[in-house]
C-alpha positions in Angstrom: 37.8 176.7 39.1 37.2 174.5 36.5 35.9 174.9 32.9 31.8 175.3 31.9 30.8 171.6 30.3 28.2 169.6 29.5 27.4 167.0 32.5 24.6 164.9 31.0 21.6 164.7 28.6 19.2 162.2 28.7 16.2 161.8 25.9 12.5 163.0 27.3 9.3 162.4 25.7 9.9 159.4 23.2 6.1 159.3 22.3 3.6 156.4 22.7 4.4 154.2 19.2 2.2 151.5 19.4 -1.0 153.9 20.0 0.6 155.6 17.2 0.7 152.0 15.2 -2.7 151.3 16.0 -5.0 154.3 16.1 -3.0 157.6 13.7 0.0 157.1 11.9 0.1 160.9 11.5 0.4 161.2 15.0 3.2 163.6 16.4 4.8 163.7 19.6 7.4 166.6 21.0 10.7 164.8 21.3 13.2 166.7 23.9 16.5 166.4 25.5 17.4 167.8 28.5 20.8 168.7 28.8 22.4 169.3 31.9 25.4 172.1 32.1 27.6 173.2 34.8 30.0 176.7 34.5 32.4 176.5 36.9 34.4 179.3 35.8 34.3 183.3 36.7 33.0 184.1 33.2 29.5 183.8 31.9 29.4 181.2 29.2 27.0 180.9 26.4 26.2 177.2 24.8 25.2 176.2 21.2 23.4 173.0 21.7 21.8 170.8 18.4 20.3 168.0 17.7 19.9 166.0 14.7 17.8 162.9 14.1 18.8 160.3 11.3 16.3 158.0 9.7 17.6 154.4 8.7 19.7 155.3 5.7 21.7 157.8 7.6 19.4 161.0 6.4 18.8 163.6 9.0 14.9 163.8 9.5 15.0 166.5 11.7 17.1 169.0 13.6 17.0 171.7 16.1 19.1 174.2 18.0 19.5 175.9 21.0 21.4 179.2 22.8 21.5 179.7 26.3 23.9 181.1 29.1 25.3 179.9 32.1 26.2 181.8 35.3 29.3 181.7 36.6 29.9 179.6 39.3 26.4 177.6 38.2 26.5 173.8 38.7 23.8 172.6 38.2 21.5 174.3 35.4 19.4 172.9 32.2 18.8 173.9 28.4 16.4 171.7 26.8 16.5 171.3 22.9 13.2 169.8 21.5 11.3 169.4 18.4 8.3 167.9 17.0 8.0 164.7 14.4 5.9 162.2 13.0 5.9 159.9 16.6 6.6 156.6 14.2 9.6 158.3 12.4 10.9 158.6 16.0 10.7 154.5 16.2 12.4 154.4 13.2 15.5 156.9 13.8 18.2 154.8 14.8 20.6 157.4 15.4 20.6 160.6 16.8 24.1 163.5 16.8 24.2 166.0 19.4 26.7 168.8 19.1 27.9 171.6 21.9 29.6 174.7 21.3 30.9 176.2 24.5 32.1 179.7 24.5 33.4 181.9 27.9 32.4 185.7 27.7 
């Protein structure tokens, strides 16, 4: 048996920035990542998962968290984290930290 992980995350929902541009620079759009997790173990596990968006000058524009459990034995299960911002601050964030915090029961 092996030990519960993160497999993959991929960025959903970037938003449509040139309507954005042209019609409502007020627009917002959801902006979500789908994480991917695997618990290999016996034990139930519970995840921490955050995200934080930087604008260009290295200042976090927005954040959001996330619990969740995973089964034992589960490989193949999803937590999504997602938040909603200005769609043309999400043009202009450059950089984005995502932290996990992986805990057996």
């Amino acid at each position: 048996m092996g030990a519960p992980g993160l497999l993959d995350q991929e960025p959903q929902n970037r938003g449509d920035i040139e309507d954005a541009r042209r019609k409502d620079p007020n627009d917002k759009s959801w902006l979500w990542w789908e994480f991917n997790v695997a618990n290999r173990s016996a034990r139930e596990c519970r995840m921490w998962l955050s995200v934080q968006v930087f604008d260009r000058r290295g200042n976090v524009v927005k954040a959001s968290d996330r619990k969740g459990s995973v089964s034992p034995g589960e490989t193949d299960d999803d937590i999504r984290v997602s938040t909603r911002m200005k769609t043309l601050d999400i043009a202009g964030a450059p950089k984005v930290r995502l932290r996990a915090r992986i805990a057996l029961q």
